[in-house]
N, C-alpha and C positions, 0 to 999 in steps of 0.2 A: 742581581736577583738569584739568589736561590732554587736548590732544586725544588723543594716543598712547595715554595711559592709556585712556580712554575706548574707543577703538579697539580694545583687547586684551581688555576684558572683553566686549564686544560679542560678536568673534570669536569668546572663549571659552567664552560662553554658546551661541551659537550652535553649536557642537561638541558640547556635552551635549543640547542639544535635538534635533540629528540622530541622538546617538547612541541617546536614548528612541525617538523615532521607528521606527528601525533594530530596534530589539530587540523592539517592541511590534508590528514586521509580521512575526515572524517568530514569532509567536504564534499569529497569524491567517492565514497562509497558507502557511509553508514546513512546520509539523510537523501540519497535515490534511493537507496533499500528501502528506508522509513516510509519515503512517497509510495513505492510500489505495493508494499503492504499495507498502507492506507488506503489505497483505491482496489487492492484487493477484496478488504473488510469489507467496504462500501459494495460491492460489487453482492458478497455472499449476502451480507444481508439483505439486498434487494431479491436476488432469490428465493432467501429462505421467505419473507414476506408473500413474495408471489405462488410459492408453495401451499400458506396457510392460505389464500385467498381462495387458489383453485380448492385446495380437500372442505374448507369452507363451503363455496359455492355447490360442490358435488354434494354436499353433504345436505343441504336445502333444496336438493332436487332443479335446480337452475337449468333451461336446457344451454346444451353441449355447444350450438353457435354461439348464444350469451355469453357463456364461457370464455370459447375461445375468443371473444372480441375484448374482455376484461383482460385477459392474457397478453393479448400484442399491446394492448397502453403499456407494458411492464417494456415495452423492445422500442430500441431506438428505430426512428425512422427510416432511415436503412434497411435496417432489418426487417422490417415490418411486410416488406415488401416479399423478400424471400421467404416468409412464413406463408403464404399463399398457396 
């Protein structure tokens, strides 16, 4: 075998080892990223919705206990409790 030859599998070993590498980080940290910022989006928009509901409601004259009891449907159960 030659040096050349030698030199090309080396190379080309070295290409699939990067390319494991490559694919095995993107397991580990680009699709928990993805998730995170998924359920971030999810999260704002539930906000931003509960935002137009309330300027909504204020804006129809609704009174303010009404309100606020359309408001804690938006909070998990948990929470609901500590809004009191």
């Amino acid at each position: 075998m030659d040096l050349a030859t030698l030199v090309g599998i080396i190379g080309a070993f070295s290409v699939v080892i990067a390319s494991m590498v490559m694919g095995g980080s993107a397991g580990m940290f680009e699709l928990p990223t993805a998730d995170k910022l998924g359920l971030r989006g999810e999260e704002e928009a539930r906000v931003k919705s509960m935002i137009i509901d309330a300027l909504l409601a204020i804006q129809g004259g609704q009174n303010p206990r009404v309100i606020d009891s359309m408001l804690k449907a938006y909070l998990q159960e948990s929470m609901r409790a500590e809004a009191k």
